[in-house]
Structures are given as structure tokens and as C-alpha cells.
C-alpha positions as CSV (number, residue, x, y, z in Angstrom):
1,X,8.9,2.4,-1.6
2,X,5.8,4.1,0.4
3,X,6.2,3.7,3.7
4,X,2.6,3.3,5.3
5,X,3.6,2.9,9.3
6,X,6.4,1.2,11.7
7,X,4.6,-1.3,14.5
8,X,6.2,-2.0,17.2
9,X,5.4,-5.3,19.3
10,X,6.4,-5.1,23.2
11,X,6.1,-8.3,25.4
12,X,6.2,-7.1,28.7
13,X,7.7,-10.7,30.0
14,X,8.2,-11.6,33.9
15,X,11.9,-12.9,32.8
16,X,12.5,-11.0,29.5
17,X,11.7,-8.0,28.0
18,X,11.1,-8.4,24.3
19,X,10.6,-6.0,21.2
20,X,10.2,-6.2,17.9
21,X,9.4,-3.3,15.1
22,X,8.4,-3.8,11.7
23,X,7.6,-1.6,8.8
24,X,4.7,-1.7,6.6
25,X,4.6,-1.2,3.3
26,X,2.0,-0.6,0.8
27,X,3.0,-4.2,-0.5
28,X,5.6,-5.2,2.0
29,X,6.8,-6.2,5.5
30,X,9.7,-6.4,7.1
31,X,11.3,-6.5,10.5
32,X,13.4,-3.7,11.0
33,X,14.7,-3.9,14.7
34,X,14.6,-6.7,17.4
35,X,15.8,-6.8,21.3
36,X,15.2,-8.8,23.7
37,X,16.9,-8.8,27.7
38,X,16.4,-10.2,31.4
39,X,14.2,-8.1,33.2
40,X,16.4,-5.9,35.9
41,X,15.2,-6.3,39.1
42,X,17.0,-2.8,40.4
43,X,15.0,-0.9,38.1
44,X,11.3,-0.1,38.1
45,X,9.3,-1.6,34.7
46,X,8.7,1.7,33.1
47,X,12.2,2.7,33.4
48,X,14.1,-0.3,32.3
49,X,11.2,0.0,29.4
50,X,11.8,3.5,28.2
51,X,15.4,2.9,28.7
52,X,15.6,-0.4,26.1
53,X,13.4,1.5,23.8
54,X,15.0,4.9,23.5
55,X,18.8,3.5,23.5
56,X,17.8,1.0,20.5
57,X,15.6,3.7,18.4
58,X,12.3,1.9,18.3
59,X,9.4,3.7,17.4
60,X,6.5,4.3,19.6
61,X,3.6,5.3,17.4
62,X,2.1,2.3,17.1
63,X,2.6,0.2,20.0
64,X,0.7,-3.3,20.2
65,X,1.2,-5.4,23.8
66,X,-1.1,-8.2,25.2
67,X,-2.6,-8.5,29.0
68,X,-0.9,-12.2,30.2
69,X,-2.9,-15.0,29.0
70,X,-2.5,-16.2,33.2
71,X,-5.2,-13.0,33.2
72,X,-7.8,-13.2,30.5
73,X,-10.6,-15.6,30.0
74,X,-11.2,-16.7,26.8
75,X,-14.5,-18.0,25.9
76,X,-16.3,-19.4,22.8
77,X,-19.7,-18.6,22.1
78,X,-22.3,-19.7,19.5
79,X,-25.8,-17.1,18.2
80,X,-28.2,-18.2,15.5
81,X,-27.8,-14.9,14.3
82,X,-24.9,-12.7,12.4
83,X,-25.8,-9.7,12.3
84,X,-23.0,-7.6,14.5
85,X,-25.4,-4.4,16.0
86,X,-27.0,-7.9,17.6
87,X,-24.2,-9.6,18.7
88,X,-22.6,-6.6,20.1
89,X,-25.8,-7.0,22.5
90,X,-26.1,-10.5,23.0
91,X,-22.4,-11.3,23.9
92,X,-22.4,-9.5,27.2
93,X,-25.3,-10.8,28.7
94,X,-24.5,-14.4,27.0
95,X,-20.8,-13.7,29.5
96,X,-22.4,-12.8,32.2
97,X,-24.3,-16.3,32.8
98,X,-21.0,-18.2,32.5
99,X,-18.5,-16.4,34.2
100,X,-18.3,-16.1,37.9
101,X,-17.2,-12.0,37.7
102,X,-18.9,-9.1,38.0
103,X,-18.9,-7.9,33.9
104,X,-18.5,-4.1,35.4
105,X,-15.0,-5.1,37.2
106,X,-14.0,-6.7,33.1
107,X,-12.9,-5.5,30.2
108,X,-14.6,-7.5,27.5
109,X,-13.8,-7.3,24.0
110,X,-14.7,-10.3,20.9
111,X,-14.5,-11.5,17.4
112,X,-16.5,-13.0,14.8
113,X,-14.0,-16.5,14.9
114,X,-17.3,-18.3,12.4
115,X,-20.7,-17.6,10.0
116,X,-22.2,-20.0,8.3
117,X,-26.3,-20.7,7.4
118,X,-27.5,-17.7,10.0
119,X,-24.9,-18.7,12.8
120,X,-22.0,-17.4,14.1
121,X,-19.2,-18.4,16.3
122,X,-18.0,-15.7,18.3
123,X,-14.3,-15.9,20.3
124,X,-15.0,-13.2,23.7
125,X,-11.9,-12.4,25.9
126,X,-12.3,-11.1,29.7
127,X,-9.6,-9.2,31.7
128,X,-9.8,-7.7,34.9
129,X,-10.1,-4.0,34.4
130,X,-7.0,-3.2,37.1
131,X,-4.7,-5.6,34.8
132,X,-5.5,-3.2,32.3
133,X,-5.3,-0.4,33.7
134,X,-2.0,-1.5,35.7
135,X,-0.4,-1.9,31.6
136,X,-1.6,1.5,30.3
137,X,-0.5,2.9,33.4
138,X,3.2,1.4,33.0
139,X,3.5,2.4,29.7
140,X,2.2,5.8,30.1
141,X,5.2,6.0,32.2
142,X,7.5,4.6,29.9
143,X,6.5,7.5,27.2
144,X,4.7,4.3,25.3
145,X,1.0,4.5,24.7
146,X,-0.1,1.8,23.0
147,X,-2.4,1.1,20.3
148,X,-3.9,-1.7,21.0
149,X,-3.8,-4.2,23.9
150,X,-4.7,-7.9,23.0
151,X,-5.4,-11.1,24.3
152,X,-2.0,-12.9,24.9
153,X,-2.8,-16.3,23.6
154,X,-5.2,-15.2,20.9
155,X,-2.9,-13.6,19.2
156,X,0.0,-15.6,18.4
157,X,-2.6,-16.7,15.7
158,X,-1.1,-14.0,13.3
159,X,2.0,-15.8,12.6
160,X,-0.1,-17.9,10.1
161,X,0.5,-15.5,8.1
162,X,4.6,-15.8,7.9
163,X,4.3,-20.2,8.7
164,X,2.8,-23.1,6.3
165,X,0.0,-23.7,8.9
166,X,-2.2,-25.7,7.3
167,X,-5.1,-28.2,9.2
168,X,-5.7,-28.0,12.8
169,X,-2.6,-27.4,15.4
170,X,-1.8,-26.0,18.6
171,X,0.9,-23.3,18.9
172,X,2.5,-23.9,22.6
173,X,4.3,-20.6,24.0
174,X,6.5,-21.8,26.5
175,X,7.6,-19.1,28.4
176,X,9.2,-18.5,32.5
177,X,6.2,-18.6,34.9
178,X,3.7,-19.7,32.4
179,X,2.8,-22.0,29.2
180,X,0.1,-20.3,26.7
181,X,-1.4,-22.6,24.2
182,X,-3.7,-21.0,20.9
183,X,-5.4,-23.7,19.1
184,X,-5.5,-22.4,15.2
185,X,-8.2,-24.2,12.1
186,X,-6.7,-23.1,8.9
187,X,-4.7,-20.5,10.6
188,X,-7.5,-19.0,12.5
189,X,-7.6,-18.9,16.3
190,X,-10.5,-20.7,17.8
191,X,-9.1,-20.9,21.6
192,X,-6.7,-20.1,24.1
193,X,-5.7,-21.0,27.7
194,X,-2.7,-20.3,30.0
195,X,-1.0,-22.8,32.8
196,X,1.4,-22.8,35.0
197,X,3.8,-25.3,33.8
198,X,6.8,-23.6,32.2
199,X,10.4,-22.8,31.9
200,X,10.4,-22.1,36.3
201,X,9.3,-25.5,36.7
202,X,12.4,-27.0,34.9
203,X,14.5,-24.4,36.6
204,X,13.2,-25.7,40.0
205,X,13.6,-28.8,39.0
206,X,17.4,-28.6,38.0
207,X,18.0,-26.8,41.3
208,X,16.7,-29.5,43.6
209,X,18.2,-32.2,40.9
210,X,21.7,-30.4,41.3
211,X,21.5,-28.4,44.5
212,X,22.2,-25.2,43.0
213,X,20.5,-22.2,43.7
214,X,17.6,-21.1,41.2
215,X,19.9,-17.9,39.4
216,X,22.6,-20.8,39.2
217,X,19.9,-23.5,38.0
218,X,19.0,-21.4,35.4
219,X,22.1,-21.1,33.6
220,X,23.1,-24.5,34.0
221,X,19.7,-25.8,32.5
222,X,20.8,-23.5,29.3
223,X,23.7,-25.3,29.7
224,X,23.7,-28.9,30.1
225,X,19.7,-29.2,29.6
226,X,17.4,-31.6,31.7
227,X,18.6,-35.2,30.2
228,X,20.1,-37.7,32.3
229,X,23.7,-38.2,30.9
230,X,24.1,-41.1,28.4
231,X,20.4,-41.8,28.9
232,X,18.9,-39.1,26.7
233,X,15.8,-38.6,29.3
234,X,15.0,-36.5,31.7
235,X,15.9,-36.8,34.9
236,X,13.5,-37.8,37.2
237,X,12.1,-34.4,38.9
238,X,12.4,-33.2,35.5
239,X,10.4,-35.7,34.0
240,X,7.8,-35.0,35.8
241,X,7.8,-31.4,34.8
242,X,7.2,-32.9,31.4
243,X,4.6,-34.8,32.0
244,X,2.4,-32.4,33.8
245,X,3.1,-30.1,30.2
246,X,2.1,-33.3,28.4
247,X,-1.0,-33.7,29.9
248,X,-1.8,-30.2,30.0
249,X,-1.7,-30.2,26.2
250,X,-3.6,-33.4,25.6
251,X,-6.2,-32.3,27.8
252,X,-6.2,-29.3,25.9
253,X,-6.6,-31.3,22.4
254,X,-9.3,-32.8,23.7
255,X,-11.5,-30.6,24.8
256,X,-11.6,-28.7,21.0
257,X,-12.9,-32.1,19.6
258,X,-16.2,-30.2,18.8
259,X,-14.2,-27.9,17.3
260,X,-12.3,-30.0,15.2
261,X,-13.7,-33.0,14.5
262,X,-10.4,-34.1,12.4
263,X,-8.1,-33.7,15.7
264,X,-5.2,-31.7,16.5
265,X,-1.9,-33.3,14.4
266,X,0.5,-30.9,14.8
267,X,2.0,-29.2,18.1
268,X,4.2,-25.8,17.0
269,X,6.6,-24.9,20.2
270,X,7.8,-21.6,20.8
271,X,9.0,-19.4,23.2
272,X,12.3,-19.5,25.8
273,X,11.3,-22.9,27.2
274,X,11.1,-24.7,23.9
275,X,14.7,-24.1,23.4
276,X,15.0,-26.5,25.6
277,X,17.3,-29.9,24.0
278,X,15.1,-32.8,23.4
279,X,12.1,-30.9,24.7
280,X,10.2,-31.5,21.5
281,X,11.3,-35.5,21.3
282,X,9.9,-36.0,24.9
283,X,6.8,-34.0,24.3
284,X,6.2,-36.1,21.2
285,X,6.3,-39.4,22.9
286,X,3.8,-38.5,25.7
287,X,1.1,-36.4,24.0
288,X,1.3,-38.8,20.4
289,X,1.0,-35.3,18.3
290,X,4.1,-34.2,16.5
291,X,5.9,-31.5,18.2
292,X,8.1,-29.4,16.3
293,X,9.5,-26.1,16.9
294,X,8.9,-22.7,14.5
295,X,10.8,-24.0,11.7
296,X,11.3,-21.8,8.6
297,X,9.2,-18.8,7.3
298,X,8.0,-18.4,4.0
299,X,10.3,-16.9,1.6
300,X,8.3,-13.7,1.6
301,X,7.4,-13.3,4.8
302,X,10.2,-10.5,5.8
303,X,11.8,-12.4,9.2
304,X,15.3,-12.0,8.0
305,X,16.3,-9.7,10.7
306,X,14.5,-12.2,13.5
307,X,15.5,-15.4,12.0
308,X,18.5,-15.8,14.4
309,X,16.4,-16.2,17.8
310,X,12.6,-16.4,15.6
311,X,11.9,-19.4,18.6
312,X,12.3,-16.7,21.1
313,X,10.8,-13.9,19.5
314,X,7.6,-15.6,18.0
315,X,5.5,-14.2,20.7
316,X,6.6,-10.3,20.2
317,X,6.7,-10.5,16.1
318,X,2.7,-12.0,16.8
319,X,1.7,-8.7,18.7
320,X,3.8,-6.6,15.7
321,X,2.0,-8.3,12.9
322,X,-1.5,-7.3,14.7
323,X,-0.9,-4.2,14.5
324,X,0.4,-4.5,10.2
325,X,-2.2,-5.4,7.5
326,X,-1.0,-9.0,8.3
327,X,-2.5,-9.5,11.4
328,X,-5.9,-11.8,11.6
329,X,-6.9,-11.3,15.2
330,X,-8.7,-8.1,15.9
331,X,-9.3,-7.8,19.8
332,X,-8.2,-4.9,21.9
333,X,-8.8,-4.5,25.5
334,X,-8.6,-0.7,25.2
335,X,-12.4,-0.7,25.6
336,X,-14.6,2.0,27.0
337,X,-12.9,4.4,29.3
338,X,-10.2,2.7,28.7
339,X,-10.1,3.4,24.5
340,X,-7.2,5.4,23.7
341,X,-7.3,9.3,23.2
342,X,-4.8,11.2,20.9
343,X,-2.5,13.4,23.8
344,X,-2.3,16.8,22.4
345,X,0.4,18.3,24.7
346,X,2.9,15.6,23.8
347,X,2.0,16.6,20.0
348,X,2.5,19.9,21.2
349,X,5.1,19.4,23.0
350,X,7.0,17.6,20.3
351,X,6.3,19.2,17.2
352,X,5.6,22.9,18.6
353,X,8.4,24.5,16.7
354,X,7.8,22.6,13.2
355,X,4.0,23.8,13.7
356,X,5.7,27.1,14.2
357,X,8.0,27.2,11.5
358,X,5.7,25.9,8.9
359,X,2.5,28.7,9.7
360,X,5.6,31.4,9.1
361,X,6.4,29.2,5.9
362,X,2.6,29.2,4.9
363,X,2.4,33.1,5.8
364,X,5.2,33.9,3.6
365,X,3.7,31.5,0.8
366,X,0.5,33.4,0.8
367,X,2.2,37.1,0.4
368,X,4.2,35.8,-2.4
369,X,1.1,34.5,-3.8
370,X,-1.2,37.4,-3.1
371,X,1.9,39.5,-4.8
372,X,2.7,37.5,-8.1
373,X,-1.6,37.4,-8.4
374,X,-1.8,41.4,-8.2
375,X,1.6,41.6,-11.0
376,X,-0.4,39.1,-13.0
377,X,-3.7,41.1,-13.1
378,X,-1.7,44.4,-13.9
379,X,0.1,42.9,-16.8
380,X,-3.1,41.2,-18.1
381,X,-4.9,44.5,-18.1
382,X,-1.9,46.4,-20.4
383,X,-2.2,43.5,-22.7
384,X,-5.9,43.9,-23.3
385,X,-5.4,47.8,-23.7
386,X,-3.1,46.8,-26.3
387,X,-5.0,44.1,-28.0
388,X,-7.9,46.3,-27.9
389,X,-5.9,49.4,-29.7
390,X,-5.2,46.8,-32.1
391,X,-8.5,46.1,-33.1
392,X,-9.5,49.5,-33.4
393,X,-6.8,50.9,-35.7
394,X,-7.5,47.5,-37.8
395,X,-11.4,47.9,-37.8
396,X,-12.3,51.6,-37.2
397,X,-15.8,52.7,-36.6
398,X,-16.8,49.2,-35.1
399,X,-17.4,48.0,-31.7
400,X,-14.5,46.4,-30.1
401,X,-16.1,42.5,-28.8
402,X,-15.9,40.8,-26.0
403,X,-12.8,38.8,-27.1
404,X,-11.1,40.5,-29.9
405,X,-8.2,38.9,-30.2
406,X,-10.1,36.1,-31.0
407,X,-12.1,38.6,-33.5
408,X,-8.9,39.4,-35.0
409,X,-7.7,36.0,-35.4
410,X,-11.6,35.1,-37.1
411,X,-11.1,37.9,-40.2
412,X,-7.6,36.7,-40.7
413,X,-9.1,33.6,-41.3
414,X,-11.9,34.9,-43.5
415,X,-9.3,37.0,-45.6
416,X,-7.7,33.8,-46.3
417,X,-10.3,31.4,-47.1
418,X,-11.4,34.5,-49.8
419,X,-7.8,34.7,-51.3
420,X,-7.6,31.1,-51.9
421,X,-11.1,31.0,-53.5
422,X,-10.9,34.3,-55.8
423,X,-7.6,34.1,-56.4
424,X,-3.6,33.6,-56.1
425,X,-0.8,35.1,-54.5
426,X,2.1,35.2,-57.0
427,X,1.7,38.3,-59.2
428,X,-1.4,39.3,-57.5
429,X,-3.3,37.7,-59.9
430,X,-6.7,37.0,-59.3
431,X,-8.4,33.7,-61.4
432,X,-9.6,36.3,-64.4
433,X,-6.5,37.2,-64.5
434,X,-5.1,33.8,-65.2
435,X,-7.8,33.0,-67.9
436,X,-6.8,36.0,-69.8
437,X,-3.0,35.4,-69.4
438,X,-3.1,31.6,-70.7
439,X,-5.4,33.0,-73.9
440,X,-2.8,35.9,-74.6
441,X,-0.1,33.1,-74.3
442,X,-1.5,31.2,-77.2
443,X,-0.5,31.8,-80.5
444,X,-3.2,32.5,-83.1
445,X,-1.6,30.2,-85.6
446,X,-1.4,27.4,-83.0
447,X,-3.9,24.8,-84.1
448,X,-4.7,23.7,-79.7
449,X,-7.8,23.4,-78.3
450,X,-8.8,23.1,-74.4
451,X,-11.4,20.6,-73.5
452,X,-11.0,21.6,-69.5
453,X,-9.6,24.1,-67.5
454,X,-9.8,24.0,-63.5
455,X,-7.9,26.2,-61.1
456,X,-7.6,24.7,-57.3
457,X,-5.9,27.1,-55.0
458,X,-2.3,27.7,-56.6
459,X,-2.4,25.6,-59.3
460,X,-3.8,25.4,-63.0
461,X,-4.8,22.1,-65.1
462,X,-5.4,21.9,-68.5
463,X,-7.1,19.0,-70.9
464,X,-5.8,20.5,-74.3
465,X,-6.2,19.1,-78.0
466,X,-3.5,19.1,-80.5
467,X,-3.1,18.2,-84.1
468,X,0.7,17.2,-83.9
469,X,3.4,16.7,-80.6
470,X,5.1,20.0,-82.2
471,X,2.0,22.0,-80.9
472,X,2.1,20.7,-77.2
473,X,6.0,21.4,-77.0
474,X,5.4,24.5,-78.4
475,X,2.4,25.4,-76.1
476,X,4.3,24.6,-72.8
477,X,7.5,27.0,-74.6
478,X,4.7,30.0,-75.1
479,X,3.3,29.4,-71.7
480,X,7.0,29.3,-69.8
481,X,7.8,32.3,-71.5
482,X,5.2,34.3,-68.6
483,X,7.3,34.2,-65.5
484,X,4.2,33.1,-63.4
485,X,3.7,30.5,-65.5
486,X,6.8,29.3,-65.9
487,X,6.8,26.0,-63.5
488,X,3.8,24.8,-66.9
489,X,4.4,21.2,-67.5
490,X,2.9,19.1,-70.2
491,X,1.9,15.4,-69.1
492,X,1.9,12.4,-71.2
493,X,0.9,12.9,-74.8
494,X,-2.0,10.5,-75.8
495,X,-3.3,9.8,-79.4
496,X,-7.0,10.4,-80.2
497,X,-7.6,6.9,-82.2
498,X,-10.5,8.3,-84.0
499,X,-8.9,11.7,-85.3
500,X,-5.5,10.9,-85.0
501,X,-4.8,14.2,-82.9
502,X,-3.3,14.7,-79.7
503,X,-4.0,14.9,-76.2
504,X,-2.5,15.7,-72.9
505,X,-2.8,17.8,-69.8
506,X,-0.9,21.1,-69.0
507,X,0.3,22.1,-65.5
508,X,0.4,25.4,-63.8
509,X,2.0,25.4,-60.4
510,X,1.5,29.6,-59.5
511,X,2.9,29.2,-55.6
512,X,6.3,31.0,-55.0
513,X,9.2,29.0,-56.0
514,X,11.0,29.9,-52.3
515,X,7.8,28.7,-50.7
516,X,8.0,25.3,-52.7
517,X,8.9,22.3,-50.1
């Protein structure tokens, strides 16, 4: 199977650091290696980074992360033109009047999201440049450049591509600090937005519920969830935690109406905070959409290795597939100054001693080359000395050609085709030879005649006329009695209705017998 590449998705989390690597095939896709664990607070990011990524073998060459949704401003923008050299002109300036931010202090990056009839939908994403340049910077440290940098919510469009998504839906990241919500048409992303309202929120609200501290809160919300016991609703601090998420979506819904004038049916929840029991049942009664969590991939869609916590991991396996041939989105905020640039001395520094080893490999290659050519040429030159001696003792006087092996093999052929038209091998006998041979073999008081006679190559047919069947068996006798001739055979014996005489054909096979087959 041809490997073509290994991705590597890294979600930089504020609670958990998550990775997942797949490989891509010509014709296939599969994750290979997942991780995910807390963020450790006694270690810088970079470390705890290259740490988790060197002790569980990931690969680094293509690395695909996202700036936090929290950061980046996504905005939808319409042109009554298509063509991209214009676009790529328009969209900035079209930015610049509806965003309160100096466009030098952004990184801006867009898509073509729409074209139909002349027009085209375009979906632009801001960032500040020091976000940006704070991520690069941290994963420079870590030994892990990446690839490409994208827009957090935009992206978690490319799990379309392992999910049944048909219609209009939102997908709903739940995460710690912050909810990120990508609304998808037929598995495309037309919007994104980021809010507060997440996993914290319920963790606050369990500690003031329960009086436990927030580290504590946290594990017993994992624990013993949110719901008032033997009600199966949430308590009340927690309740309202779920209503503010409720209305965050709705509003959400509604403010794509003129993007999808058939509505938004279906609410997919992912993320650490939609692990959270009956979270999908109380989210359902509030907004009226039906909320449902990942459910199963498509049978083809390689998430065998990530199916265990795929609720969890949705976010990370979205920034892999980006980088695959499965991704749909196609933003990166490495723009500009900020675009990436291959680093030699790591290249050097890594594969010095194969570049070595391999110009001492190619030296050696060449000399044996350069050798075996010069041994070739030698022996090529005796053999035309040869060939050329050849032709000289066989045709002395004349000038040796160009090519006279070829020469050689041209009057062999000539010699031939004469033989077979003048004459026959066996007995050196050449076709007047055979005439006079057959008439010697003929009795003078044996009454035949020969209507035809026709020699072709080795062999001799006759059309004779007889008075009686004792003259034909006593022609073929006569004939056998010359060694040469002595493969004659007489044919079928017809009778001549108007003389009463016989007919019949004699013939002479004159090849060796030993060369018979």
C-alpha cells in the first residue's frame, strides 16, 4: 500500500492536550495514533508538548492546529463577481469597512464557501497577528512547525466527510472555557462563532451547588453529572448554565435564516462537555432542534482507532483530516510573513550523515559505471576487428561496409533463396538434374506418359498417363530404385472414361530423411 503522508492534528486545549495522526493513502485513511491528557500546569506549553509527542512517536511533518475560535472573526461576504485574482482584492477592503481592527494588526485568510450566476459567497476569517505569532512561536519550541494553522470553528466542517451529514445542522464543540458552534449546508461550513458558555460553567456550577472546590467539582461532575437526584434535571445553578447554552444556539440558528431558508434540524454535540449525562435531552427540550452526539462513522471512514473516546477527539481528528485529501476547508492563517519556510539546518541537522553516506554511495556508483562503460567499449571494438576479418576472408577484394555483419547475414540470405530456386540439396542435384534422372528412370518399354511436371523447393509432382495399374506400380518401383527418389509415392489411380487409361499423380519428396519432422 503507497503511503502518500502521516497528518498529525494537535489541539492545543486550555484543559487538554489532544493529538491525533493519521495516514494517507493513495486510496485510504486511517487513524494511526491518538492521545489526549490534562494540561500540567508545572510545565511550560512547549515542553509538556514536545514531551507527549516524542514519548508517543507522532509524526511532525505535517502538523495542522487551529488559532481558538474565542480569537478569530469569522465573516461572510457576498461579490457579484467570481473571478479569484478579483476577489483576492476585494475581500480586504470589503473587511476593512466592517470590522473595528486595524487589517495591518490581522491575519486574514478566506474561501470561496458559494458561486452561482456571476456571484460568489466568500467565508473570511481574522485573527490577531500576536495570537498567531504566540502559536508558531510555541510550537517552534516544541520542535513542531506546523503546516497549516486554521480557523477553529471552521474547521470541524471536515468531519462531513467520515458522518451522514446531510441538510442543514450545527456542530456544537463543547469544550472547558469555551463552546464553538460551525453551522454546515450539505456538509459545507458556511459560519462559525465562539462563546463562553462551556464545560467551566457547569464546573462552577457543581462547586457552588456542592461546596467543593473547582479541582474537586470537576471530578465529581464526571462523576455524578448535573441532575437533581430522582428528578432527572438539573439542578438549579446548573440549569441555568443550560439555558444560557440553549439560547446561545437558538440565537445562533436564527441568525443563518438567510442562509438556510429550510432551518437548522439537527444539533451534532461534541467535545469534553457533551459527555455530559442527559446533556443532549435538556438541550433538546429548550432549543426544539434534535441534539445528538457524534454517533457512528461510516464504515469506510478509518476511525477505528478513535472510536473509543471519537466524542472527545472530534475536534483534533477535524484539524487531521484538513491536512489529508479528505479535508473541505482550506484556510490557513500562516499568511504573509507569517507563511511557513522549509528550515534547512534542521534538514541538515537531521539527515547530514544519510546526505553523506548516499553522495559516497553515488560516487562509488559512477566509478563502477564509468569502469564497466570503458570494459564494454574495449570488448565491442575486438568484436568488430573480428567481424570485420570475417568479412574479408569471406569476400576478398571488396570493401568491408558499414555494418558487415549485417552484410554477411544479407548473402547468406541470397545464397539461400538461389538454392531453393535452382535447385536441391540432397545429392547436390540441381532441377536439370532431376529432369534427367526421372527420364533415365523410365523404362523404354513402359507405355507412361506425363501430362505435368512441377518442382517446388524439395519436392517433385507428377500428372502421369498409363495404359494399365501394372504401369503406375511399376513406375513408382523404377523410380524408388534411385536413392534420392526413393520417398516417390503414387496417389490415387483414376480412369480416363473416354480412353479407358489411367491416371494418377507421382510424388517426389528430395529433403533428407533425418531432416524430415
Amino acid at each position: 500500500m503507497a503511503i502518500l503522508k502521516n497528518v498529525l492534528g494537535l489541539d492545543l486545549g486550555s484543559h487538554t492536550l489532544k493529538a491525533v495522526e493519521v495516514e494517507q493513502g493513495l486510496r485510504t485513511f486511517k487513524v494511526v495514533r491518538v492521545h489526549a491528557e490534562p494540561r500540567d500546569a508545572r510545565l511550560p506549553l512547549p515542553d509538556q508538548v514536545s514531551r507527549m509527542l516524542r514519548i508517543h512517536s507522532f509524526q511532525r511533518d505535517h502538523v495542522v492546529t487551529a488559532v481558538r475560535g474565542n480569537r478569530v472573526s469569522v465573516r461572510r461576504l457576498t461579490f457579484p463577481f467570481t473571478e479569484k485574482r478579483r476577489l483576492a482584492q476585494a475581500v480586504p477592503f470589503e473587511i476593512e469597512d466592517q470590522v473595528p481592527y486595524d487589517l495591518d494588526e490581522m491575519v486574514l485568510d478566506w474561501e470561496l464557501a458559494h458561486r452561482e450566476s456571476g456571484r460568489a459567497d466568500v467565508i473570511a476569517a481574522l485573527a490577531p497577528r500576536s495570537e498567531v505569532s504566540q502559536l508558531i512561536g510555541t510550537l517552534h519550541e516544541a520542535d513542531c512547525d506546523a503546516r497549516t494553522i486554521e480557523c477553529e470553528g471552521l474547521v470541524l466542517a471536515n468531519l462531513s466527510h467520515a458522518f451522514d451529514w446531510p441538510g442543514n445542522r450545527l456542530v456544537v464543540d463543547i469544550g472547558h472555557e469555551k463552546t464553538t458552534l460551525c453551522a454546515l449546508a450539505e456538509g459545507k461550513a458556511i459560519s462559525a462563532r465562539s462563546l463562553g458558555t462551556a464545560g467551566r460553567a457547569f464546573t462552577e456550577a457543581v462547586a457552588a451547588e456542592r461546596a467543593l472546590s473547582l479541582e474537586d467539582a470537576e471530578a465529581d461532575k464526571h462523576a455524578r453529572g448535573v441532575a437533581e437526584p430522582g428528578v432527572g434535571a438539573p439542578f438549579p445553578r446548573a440549569a441555568e448554565v443550560v439555558d444560557r447554552l440553549a439560547s446561545e444556539i437558538v440565537r445562533f440558528a436564527t441568525a443563518l435564516e438567510p442562509l438556510c431558508p429550510d432551518g437548522i434540524a439537527n444539533v451534532t454535540l461534541i467535545g469534553g462537555g457533551a459527555e455530559l449525562e442527559h446533556l443532549d435531552t435538556w438541550l433538546c427540550e429548550r432549543t426544539g432542534l434534535a441534539c445528538k452526539g457524534l454517533g457512528t462513522p461510516r464504515d469506510e471512514a478509518g476511525l477505528d482507532l478513535a472510536e473509543a473516546g471519537l466524542g472527545q477527539l472530534a475536534p483534533t481528528l477535524a484539524l487531521a483530516m484538513r491536512g489529508s485529501g479528505r479535508g473541505t476547508t482550506r484556510l490557513n492563517l500562516r499568511q504573509d510573513d507569517f507563511a511557513r519556510r522549509a528550515d534547512l539546518s534542521r534538514v541538515r541537522r537531521e539527515f547530514g550523515p544519510t546526505g553523506i553516506l548516499a553522495a559516497v554511495v553515488a560516487g562509488l556508483a559512477l566509478v563502477s559505471f564509468s569502469t564497466g562503460a570503458v570494459l564494454e567499449s574495449r570488448e565491442a571494438s575486438r568484436v568488430e576487428e573480428q567481424i570485420t576479418a570475417l568479412y574479408q576472408g569471406a569476400f576478398p577484394g571488396q570493401e568491408v561496409p558499414d555494418d558487415p555483419l549485417a552484410a554477411m547475414r544479407d548473402a547468406v540470405q541470397d545464397a539461400e533463396a538461389r538454392a531453393e530456386f535452382l535447385g536441391v540439396y540432397r545429392g547436390n542435384m540441381s532441377a536439370l538434374d532431376v529432369l534427367t534422372e526421372i527420364s533415365k528412370r523410365v523404362p523404354k518399354d513402359l507405355d507412361v506418359g506425363f501430362e505435368e511436371l512441377s518442382i517446388d523447393k524439395q519436392t517433385v509432382r507428377l500428372r502421369v498417363y498409363a495404359r494399365t495399374f501394372e504401369s503406375s506400380d511399376r513406375l513408382g518401383a523404377e523410380l524408388s530404385k534411385f536413392a534420392p527418389f526413393d520417398q516417390a509415392r503414387i496417389g490415387a489411380i483414376e480412369t480416363d472414361n473416354r480412353t479407358g487409361g489411367k491416371k494418377f499423380n507421382v510424388t517426389i519428396s528430395l529433403a533428407n530423411p533425418e531432416n524430415d519432422s
